[in-house]
N, C-alpha and C positions, 0 to 999 in steps of 0.2 A: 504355593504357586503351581498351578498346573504346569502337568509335564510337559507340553507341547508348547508350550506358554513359554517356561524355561528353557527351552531346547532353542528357541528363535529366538530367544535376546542373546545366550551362552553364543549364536554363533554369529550373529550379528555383531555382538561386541567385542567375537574375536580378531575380525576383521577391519571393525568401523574404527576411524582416526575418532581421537577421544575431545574434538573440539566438539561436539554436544553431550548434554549431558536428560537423555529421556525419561520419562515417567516409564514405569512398566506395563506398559497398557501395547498390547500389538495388534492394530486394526487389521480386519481382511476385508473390509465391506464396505462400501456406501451408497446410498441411495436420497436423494433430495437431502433435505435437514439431518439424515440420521448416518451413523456409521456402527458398526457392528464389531467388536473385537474378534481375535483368534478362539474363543470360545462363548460365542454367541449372545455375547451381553450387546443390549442395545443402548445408545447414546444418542442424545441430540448435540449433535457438535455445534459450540459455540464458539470454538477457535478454529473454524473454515480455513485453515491454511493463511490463518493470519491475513482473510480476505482473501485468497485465490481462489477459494471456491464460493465465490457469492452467486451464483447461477445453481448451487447445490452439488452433488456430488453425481456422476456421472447421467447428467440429461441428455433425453434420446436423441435430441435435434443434435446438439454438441455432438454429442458418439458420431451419430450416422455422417456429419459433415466429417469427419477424421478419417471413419472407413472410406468415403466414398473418392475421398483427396488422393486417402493413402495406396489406392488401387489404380491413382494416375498416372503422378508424381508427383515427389515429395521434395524434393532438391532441385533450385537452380543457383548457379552463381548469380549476382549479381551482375555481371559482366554480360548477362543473357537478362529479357526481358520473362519474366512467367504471364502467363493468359487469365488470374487470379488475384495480383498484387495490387491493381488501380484501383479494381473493383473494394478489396479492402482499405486502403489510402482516401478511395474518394469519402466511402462510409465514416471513417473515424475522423478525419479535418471539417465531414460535415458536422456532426455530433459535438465536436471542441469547437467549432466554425472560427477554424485554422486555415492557413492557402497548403502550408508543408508537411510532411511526415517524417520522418526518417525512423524506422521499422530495427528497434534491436532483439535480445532474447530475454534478459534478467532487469530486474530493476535497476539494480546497480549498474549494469552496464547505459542504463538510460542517466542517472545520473551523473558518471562520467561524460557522457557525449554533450550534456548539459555543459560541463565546466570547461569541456572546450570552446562547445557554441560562444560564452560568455566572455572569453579569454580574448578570443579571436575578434569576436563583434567588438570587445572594450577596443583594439587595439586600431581596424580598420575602420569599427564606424563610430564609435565615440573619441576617436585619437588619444588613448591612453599609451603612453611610452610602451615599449616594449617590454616585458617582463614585469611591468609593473599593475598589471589589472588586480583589483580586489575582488571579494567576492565576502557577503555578508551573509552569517548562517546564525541559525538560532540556537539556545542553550538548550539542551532537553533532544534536542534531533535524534534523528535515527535516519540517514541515508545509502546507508549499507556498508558492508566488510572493504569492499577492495582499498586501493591504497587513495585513493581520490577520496570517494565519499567520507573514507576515514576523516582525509584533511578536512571534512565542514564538522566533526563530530566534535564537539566541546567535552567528549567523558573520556580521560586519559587513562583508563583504565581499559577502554578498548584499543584505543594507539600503542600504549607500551610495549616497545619490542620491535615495533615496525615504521622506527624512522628510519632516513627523514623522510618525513611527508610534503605535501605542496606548500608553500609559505602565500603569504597573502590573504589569509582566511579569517575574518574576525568573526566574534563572536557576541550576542547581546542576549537579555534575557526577552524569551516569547512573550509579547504582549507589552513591551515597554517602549514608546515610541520615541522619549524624550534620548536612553540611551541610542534608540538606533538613529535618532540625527545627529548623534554628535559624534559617530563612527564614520558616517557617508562622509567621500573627499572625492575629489574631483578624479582619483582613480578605482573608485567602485564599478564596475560594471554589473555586479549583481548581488542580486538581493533571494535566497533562496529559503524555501521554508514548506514544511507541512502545514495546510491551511487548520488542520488537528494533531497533534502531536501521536501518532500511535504507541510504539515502543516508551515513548514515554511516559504514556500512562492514561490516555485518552486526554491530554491537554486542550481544550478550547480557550483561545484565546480571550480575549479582554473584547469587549464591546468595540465595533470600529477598527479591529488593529487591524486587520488584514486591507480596510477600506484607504487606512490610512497610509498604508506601503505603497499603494498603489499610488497615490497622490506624491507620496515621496519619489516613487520610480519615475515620474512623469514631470516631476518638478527637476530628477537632477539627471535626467534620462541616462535610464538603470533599466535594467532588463531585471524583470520581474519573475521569480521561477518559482511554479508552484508545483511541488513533490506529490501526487495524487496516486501514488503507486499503491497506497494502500486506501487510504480514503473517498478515492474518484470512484466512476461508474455505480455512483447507486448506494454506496455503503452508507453515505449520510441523510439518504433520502432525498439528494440531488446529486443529478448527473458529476457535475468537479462540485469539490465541499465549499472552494471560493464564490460561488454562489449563495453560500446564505449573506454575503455583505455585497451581493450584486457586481462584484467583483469579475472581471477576467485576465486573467496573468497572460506575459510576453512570451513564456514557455509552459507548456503541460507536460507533466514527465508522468505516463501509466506504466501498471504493468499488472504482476498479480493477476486479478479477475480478467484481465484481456483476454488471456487464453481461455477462458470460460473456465476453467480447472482443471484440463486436461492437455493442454501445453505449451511449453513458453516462449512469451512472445512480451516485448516491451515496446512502447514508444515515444518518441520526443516530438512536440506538436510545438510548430512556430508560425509565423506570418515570413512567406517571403523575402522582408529586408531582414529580418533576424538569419533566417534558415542556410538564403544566399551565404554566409559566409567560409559555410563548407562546399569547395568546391571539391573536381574530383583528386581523388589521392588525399586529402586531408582525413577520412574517417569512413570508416567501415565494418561491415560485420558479415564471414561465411555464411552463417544463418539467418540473417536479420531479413525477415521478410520471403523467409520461404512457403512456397507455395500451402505446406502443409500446416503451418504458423495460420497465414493468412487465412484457410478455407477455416479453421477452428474459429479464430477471432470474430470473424466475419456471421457464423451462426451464434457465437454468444453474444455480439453488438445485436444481432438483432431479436434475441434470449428476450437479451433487455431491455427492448421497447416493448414488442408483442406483447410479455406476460407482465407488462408494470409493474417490474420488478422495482423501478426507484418506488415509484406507490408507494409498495408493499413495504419498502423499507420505511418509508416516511411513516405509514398509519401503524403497524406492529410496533414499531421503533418507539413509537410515541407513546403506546400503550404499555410497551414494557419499563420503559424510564418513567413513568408514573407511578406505577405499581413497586417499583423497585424505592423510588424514595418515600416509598409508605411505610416502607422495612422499619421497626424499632429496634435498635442494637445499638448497645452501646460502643461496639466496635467499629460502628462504620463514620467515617468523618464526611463522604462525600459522594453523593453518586449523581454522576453527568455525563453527556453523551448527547449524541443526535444521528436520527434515524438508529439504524441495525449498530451502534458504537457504543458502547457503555462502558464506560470505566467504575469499577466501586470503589472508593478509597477507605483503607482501615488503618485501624488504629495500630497495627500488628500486623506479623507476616500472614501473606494472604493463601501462601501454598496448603496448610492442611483444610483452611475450607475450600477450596478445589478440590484436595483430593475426597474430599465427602461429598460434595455435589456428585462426582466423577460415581462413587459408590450409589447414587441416586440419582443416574443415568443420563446426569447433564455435564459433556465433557466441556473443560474450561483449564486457561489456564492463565496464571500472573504474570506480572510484568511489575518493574521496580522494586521487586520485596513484596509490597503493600498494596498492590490496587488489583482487582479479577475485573482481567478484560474480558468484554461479552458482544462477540462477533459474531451470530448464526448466520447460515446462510440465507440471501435476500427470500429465498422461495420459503421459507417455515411460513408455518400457517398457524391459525390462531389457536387449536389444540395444542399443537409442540410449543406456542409460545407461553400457552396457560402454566404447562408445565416445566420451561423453567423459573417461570416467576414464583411456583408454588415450591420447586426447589430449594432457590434462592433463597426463598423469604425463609423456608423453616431451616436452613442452615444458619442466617445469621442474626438469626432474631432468639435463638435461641440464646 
């Protein structure tokens, strides 16, 4: 291991809490699709920040709106109007073609604000008892660490340790619609789910399920909540991924790529009679929606219309998941995805052919054991994407 190499994990790891567990690989560099380690090996990163950097790795328009905010200012309370926040508000309700916003910083913070939205509406606007609102998640989820999102998570192997958690949370398998009618009761008030399962493994659902949730939501009026913090803005090759079943969900929870890749910012998108039901004093955030949030977001929402970035996701996307199930290997059971998404599923753990892709300049990494997720950022172009198909293919075809 190079010395300098060693010298930054030795003191990184003297310090870091040892809830992650990193590759030895220490990036100093990025630029569009590529990033560069501490001794000048090039990669085309395919795990964008698990999607925060779908806009690529520090684009100039993103930069210069950061500097130009950050020379304003950067903080207001909430309590104070900023001369920047409507201007981003109006832009992203138009883009979800939502009436409300509500502006947090992390994903998970968006999905918490979610499960109270849900709580509160079951109780004032669909008259669910007090304490008794449900809330329906799907098997396989990923909605983040804190204690809330835990409670939609069905893998108790991430809960252990940190009960109790919220009660009222059932669980059904993605894509089964027979079990999820015979869960809904008349105290469901929500129905949540990744319209692609990410952390799971690149799950796409069953034909129709997500169409048919929606029909369920509207038959037993459910508030519908679609997790898009990793999949929305572009990754699928549409703007929310609930659009390939022509779908639009009661709630949009972003985040991730909102800050273009350069800072964080979440949000929760509803219609007025949903949103209403946080009035003031119910829910809040120090940061949520500050000026400096906002002026970043607001150059990567428009990132990603200018440079046709979904496009770009849609037709690469298309051509690498072709190319990819050309692959002959015996090891591989499954590869699927839509747009810039690709999960490969193997027969076998998937981390040493990562870390050989990794040796052959295409950073990647697994998810379940078994499956290499493959996320570039939306801006690669058609050279960087020849080359990880050419990767790809002679890793596991050998």
């Amino acid at each position: 291991m190079n010395d300098l190499k060693n010298d930054v994990i030795t003191h990184t790891d003297k310090y870091s809490s040892i809830n992650y567990s990193p590759m030895n690989l220490v990036l100093s560099k990025g630029k569009g699709a590529k990033v560069w380690d501490i001794e000048n090996n090039e990669y085309i990163d395919c795990i964008s920040g698990f999607s925060v950097v779908n806009h690529g790795h520090c684009h100039p328009k993103i930069i210069k709106a950061f500097q130009e905010q950050s020379e304003q200012i950067t903080m207001v309370s909430r309590a104070l109007y900023s001369d920047n926040l409507g201007v981003w508000e109006e832009k992203i309700c138009t883009l979800a073609n939502k009436d409300k916003v509500l502006p947090m910083n992390t994903g998970a913070e968006a999905v918490e604000t979610a499960i109270k939205i849900a709580r509160k509406w079951g109780e004032d606007v669909k008259g669910v008892p007090e304490g008794r609102s449900e809330i329906i998640a799907m098997n396989g989820n990923f909605h983040g660490r804190t204690l809330g999102a835990l409670s939609l998570s069905s893998q108790e192997s991430y809960k252990q340790g940190f009960g109790p958690l919220l009660d009222n949370m059932h669980y059904i398998d993605f894509g089964d619609v027979a079990q999820l009618k015979s869960v809904i009761n008349e105290h469901t008030s929500a129905i949540i789910l990744e319209p692609i399962q990410g952390e799971g493994g690149v799950n796409i659902p069953s034909d129709n399920f997500i169409a048919q949730v929606r029909e369920l939501c509207d038959e037993h009026n459910i508030l519908f909540i679609a997790d898009e913090i990793q999949v929305g803005l572009g990754r699928t090759g549409k703007m929310f991924a609930t659009e390939w079943e022509g779908v639009t969900a009661d709630i949009y929870l972003l985040g991730k790529s909102l800050g273009g890749g350069l800072y964080p910012i979440s949000a929760v998108l509803a219609d007025e009679s949903v949103m209403n039901v946080l009035t003031p004093g119910t829910h809040g955030s120090t940061f949520g929606g500050n000026p400096l949030a906002c002026a970043v977001s607001t150059a990567a929402l428009d990132v990603l219309i200018e440079e046709k970035l979904i496009e770009n996701s849609a037709t690469l996307g298309q051509q690498l998941l072709n190319n990819l199930q050309l692959i002959d290997s015996d090891v591989i059971v499954d590869v699927r995805g839509r747009g810039l998404f690709i999960g490969i599923e193997l027969t076998e753990n998937a981390q040493p052919y990562c870390l050989e892709m990794i040796e052959k300049g295409v950073l990647c990494k697994e998810t379940q054991g078994n499956i290499i997720r493959i996320s570039p950022s939306l801006v690669i172009d058609e050279t960087e994407i020849t080359k990880v198909i050419d990767v790809i293919t002679e890793v596991l075809q050998k």
